[in-house]
N, C-alpha and C positions, 0 to 999 in steps of 0.2 A: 292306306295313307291318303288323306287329301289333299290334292291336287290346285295349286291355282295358277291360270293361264294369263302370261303378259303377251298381248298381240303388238308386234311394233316393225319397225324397218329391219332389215339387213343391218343398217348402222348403227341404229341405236343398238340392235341384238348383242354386236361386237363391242360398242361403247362396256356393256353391261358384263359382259363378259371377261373384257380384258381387264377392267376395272375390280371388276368385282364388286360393284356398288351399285346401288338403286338409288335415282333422285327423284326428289319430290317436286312434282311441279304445281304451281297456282291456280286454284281450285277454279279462280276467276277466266280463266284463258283457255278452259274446258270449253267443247265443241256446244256442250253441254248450259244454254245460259241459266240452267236452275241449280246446277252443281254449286256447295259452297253456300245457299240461301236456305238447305231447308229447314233451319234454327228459325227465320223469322218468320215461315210459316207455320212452323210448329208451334212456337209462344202464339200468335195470332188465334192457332184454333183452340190451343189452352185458355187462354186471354176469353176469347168468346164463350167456350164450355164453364170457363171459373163466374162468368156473367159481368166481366170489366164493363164498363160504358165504352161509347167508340169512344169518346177521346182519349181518354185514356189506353186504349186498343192501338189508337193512330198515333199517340205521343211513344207508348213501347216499340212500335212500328219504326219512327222513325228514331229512335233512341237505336236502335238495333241494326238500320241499316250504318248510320255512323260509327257504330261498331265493326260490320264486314268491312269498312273503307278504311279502317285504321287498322286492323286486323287482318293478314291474308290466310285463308284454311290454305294446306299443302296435300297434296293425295299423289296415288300411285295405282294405277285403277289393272284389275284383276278382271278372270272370267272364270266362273266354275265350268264352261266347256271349251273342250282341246279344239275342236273342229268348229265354228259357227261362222257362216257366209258372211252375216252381219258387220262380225269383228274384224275379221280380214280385209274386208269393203272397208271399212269406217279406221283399223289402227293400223294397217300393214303395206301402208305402200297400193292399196288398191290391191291384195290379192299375192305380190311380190314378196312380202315379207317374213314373218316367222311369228310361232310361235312359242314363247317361252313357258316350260312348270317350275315350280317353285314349290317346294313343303309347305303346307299349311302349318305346319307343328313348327317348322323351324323358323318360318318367318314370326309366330307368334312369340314364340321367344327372343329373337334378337327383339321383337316391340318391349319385351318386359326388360331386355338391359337395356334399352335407352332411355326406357321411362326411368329407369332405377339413377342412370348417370344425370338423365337432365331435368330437375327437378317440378320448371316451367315449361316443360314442353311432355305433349303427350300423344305419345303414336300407340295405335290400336288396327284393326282389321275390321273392318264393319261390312256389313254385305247391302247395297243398296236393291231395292226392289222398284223397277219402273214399272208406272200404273198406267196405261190408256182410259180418259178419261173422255167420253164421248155426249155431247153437251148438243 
């Protein structure tokens, strides 16, 4: 069974628990300030690879950020590992906090009944991969 790890406080831990619910918070208020944009760098390298002119690169460009500013992405951020110094440093209180698992199987499915019930809204599980990029 696969495993995914939510790193968070003691209180959120108990929030989550007693509730029994997971909320989504605003991709924009991530620690993270590339979280939530990588749509307009992706069109961008599309945009350049399909051979657009800049202006029209710069016009989708700013077409798309007025889109994030009207639009908020919602996430809920996961770790494929139970144990990493990282995450407890960066989600849990500095080390104080807890680790949560969750089914991977079963959170994929409660994603398929909500997509089923909410016909404009769409939740999925995607795995992000961060690149060090050394320039």
């Amino acid at each position: 069974m696969d495993v995914l790890y939510h790193y968070c406080s003691t209180e959120s831990f108990l929030k989550i628990v007693l509730s029994r619910e997971l909320w989504l918070s605003a991709l924009s208020l991530s620690n993270d300030r590339m979280e939530g944009k990588l749509v307009a760098a992706a069109l961008k390298r599309l945009a350049r690879k399909d051979g657009l002119p800049d202006r029209d690169i710069a016009e989708l460009k700013k077409n798309v950020r007025l889109l994030e500013n009207w639009i908020e992405g919602l996430g809920f951020c996961f770790s494929l590992e139970r144990d990493l110094l990282s995450q407890w440093r960066g989600y849990s209180a500095d080390g104080t906090g807890v680790s949560i698992g969750f089914s991977k199987a079963s959170l994929l499915f409660r994603c398929d009944e909500l997509r089923e019930a909410e016909d404009h809204v769409n939740f999925d599980i995607r795995t992000v991969e961060y690149v060090i990029r050394l320039e």
